[in-house]
C-alpha atoms as an extended CHARMM CRD file, in Angstrom:
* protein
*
        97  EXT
         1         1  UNK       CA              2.8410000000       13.3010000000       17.2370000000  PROA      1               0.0000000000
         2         2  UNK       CA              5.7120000000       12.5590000000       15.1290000000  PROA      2               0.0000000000
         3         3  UNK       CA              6.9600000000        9.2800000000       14.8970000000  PROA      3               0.0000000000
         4         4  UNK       CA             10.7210000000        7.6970000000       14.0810000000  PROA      4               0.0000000000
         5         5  UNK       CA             11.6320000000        6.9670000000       10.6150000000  PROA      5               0.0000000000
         6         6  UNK       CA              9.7810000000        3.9230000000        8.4290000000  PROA      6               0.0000000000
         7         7  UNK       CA             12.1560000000        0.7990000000        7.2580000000  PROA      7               0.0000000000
         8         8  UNK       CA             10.6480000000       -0.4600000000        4.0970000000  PROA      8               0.0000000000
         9         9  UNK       CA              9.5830000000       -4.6170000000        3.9900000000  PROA      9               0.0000000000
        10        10  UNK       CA             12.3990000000       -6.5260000000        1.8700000000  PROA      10              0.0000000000
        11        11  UNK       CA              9.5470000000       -7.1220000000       -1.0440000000  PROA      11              0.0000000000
        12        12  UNK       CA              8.4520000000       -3.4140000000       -1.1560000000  PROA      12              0.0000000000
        13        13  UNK       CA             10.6590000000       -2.1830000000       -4.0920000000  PROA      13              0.0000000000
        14        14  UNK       CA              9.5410000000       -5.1100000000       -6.3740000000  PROA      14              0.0000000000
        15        15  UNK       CA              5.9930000000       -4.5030000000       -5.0450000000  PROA      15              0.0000000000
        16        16  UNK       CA              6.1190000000       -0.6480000000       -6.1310000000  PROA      16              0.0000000000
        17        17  UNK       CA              7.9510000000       -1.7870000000       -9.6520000000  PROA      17              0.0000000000
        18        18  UNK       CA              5.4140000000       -4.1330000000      -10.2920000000  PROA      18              0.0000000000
        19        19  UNK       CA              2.3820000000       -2.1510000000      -10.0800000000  PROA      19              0.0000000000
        20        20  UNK       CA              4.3230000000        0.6760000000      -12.2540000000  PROA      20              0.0000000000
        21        21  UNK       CA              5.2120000000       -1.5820000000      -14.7210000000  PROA      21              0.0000000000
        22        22  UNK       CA              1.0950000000       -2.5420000000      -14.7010000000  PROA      22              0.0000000000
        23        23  UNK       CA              0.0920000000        1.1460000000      -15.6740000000  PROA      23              0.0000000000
        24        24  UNK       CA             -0.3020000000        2.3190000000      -11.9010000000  PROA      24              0.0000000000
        25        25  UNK       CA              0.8600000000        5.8390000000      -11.0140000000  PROA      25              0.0000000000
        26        26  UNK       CA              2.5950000000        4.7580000000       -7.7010000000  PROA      26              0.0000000000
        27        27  UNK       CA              3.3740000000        7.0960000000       -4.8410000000  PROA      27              0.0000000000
        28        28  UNK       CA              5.8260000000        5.6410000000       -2.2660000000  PROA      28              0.0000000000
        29        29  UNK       CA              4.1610000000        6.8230000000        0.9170000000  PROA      29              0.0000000000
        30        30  UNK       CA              6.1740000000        4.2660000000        3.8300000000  PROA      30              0.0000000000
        31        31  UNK       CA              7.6490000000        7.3960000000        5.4840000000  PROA      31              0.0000000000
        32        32  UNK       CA              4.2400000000        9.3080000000        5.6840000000  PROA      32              0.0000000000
        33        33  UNK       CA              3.5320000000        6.8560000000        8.8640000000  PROA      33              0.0000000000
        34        34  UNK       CA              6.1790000000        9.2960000000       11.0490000000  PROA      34              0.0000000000
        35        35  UNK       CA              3.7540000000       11.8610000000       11.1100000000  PROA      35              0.0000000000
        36        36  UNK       CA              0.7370000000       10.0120000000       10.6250000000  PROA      36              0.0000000000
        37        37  UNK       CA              0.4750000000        6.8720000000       12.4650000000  PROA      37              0.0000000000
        38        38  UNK       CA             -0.6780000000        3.6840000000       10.6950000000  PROA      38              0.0000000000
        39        39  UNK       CA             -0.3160000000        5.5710000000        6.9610000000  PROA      39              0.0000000000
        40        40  UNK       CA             -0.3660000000        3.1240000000        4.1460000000  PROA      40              0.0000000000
        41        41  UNK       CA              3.1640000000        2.1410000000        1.9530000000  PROA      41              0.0000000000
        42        42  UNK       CA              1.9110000000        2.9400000000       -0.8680000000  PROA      42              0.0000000000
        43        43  UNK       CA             -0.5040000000        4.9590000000       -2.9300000000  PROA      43              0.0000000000
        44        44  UNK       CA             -1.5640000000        3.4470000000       -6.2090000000  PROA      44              0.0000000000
        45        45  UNK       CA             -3.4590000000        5.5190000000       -8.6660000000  PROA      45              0.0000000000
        46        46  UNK       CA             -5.1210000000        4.6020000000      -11.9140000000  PROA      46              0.0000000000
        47        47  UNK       CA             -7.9580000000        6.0310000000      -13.7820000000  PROA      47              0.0000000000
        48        48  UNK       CA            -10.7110000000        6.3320000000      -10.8080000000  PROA      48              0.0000000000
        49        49  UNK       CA             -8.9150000000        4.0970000000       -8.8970000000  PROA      49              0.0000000000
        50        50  UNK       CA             -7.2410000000        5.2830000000       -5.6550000000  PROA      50              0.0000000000
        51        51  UNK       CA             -5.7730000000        2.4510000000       -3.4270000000  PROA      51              0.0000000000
        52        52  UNK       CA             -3.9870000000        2.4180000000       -0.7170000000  PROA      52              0.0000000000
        53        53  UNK       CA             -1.4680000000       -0.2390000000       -0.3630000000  PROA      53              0.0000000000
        54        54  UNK       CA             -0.0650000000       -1.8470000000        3.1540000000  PROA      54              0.0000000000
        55        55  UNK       CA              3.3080000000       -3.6090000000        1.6790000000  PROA      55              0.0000000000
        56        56  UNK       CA              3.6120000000       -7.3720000000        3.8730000000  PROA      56              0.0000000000
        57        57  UNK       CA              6.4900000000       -9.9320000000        4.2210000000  PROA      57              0.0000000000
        58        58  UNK       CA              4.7660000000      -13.5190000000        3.6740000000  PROA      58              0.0000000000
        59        59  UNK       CA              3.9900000000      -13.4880000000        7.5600000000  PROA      59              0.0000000000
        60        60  UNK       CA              3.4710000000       -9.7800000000        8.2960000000  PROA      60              0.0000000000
        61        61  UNK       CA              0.7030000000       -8.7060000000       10.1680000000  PROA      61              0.0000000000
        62        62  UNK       CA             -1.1430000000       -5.0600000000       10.1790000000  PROA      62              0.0000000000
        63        63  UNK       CA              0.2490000000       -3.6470000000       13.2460000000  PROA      63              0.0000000000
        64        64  UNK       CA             -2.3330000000       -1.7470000000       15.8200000000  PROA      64              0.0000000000
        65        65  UNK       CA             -2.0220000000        1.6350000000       13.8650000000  PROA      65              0.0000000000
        66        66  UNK       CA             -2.7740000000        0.1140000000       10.1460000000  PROA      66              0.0000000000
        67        67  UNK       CA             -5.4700000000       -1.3530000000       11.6850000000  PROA      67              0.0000000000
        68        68  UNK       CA             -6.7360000000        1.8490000000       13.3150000000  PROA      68              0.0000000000
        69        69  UNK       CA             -5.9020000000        4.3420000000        9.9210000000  PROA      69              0.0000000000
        70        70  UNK       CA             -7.9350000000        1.5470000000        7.8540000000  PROA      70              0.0000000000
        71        71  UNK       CA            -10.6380000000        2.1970000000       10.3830000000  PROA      71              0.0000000000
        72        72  UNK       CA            -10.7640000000        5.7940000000       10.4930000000  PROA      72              0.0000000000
        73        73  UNK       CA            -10.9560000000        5.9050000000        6.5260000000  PROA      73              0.0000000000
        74        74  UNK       CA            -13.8760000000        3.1010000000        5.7690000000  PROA      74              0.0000000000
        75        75  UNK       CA            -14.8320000000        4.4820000000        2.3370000000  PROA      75              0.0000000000
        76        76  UNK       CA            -11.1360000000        4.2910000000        0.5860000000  PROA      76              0.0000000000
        77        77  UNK       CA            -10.0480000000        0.8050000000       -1.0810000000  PROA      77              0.0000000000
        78        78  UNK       CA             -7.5530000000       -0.5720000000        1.2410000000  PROA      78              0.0000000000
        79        79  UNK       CA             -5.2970000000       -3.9120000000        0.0500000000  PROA      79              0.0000000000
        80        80  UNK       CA             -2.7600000000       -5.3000000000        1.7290000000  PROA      80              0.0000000000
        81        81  UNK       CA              0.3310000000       -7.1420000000       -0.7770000000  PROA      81              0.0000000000
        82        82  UNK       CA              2.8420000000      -10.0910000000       -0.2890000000  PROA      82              0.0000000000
        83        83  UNK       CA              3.7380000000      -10.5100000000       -3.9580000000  PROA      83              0.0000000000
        84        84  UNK       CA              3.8800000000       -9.4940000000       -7.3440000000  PROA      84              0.0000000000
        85        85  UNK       CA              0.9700000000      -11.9530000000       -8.0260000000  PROA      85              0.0000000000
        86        86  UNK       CA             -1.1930000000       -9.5300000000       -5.7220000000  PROA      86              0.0000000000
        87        87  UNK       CA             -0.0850000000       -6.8810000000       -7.6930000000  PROA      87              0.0000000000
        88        88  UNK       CA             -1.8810000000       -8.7450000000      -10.9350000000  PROA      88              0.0000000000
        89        89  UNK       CA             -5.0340000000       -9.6220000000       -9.3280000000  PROA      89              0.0000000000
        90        90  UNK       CA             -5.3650000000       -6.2720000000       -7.9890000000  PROA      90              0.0000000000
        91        91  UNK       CA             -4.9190000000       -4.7800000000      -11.0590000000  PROA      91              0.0000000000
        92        92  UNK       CA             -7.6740000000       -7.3750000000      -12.7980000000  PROA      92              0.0000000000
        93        93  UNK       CA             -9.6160000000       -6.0970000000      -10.0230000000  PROA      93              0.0000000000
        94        94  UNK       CA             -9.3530000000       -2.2040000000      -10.2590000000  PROA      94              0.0000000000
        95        95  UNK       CA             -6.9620000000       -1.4800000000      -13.1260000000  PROA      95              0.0000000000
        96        96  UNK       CA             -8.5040000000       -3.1150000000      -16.5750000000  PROA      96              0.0000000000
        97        97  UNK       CA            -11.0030000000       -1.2030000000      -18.9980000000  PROA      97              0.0000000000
C-alpha cells in the first residue's frame, strides 16, 4: 500500500554528510518508507558492511512500522542515530580495518 511522502528529521543531512565524509557509501533511502512501510533513512555501505540507518531527533522514538521492518529483517545490522558522534562510534564499530 503506498504511503504519503517522508519529511526528513532536522539532523538527517548532517547525519548522511557525516558518515560520507567517514568513507561510507551512503544511500538516502527516507522516501522508500511510502511504499514500504517502516523502511530505514538511510543505507550505509562500506566494505562488508551493510547498515541500515533510522535517522532520530534527540527525543525521537521508532514509530510502530520501524519497529515492525526491524522485525521482519532480524539478520541485517540495524542502528538508530541522533548525532554525528553516533556516526563515529558506528564507524569504530563496523567501518575500521
Amino acid at each position: 500500500m503506498r504511503g504519503y511522502a517522508r519529511r526528513k528529521d532536522g539532523n538527517h543531512d548532517d547525519i548522511r554528510d557525516a558518515l560520507a565524509a567517514l568513507g561510507w557509501d551512503v544511500i538516502d533511502s527516507y522516501q522508500f518508507a511510502q511504499f514500504n512501510a517502516g523502511f530505514p533513512d538511510l543505507i550505509a555501505i562500506k566494505w562488508q558492511f551493510v547498515v541500515f540507518v533510522e535517522v532520530k531527533t534527540a527525543t525521537g522514538k521508532l514509530t510502530e512500522d520501524e519497529i515492525l521492518w526491524r522485525r521482519a529483517h532480524p539478520g541485517a545490522e540495524h542502528r538508530v542515530i541522533r548525532t554525528v558522534s553516533d556516526c563515529v562510534f558506528m564507524n569504530d564499530r563496523f567501518g575500521r580495518r
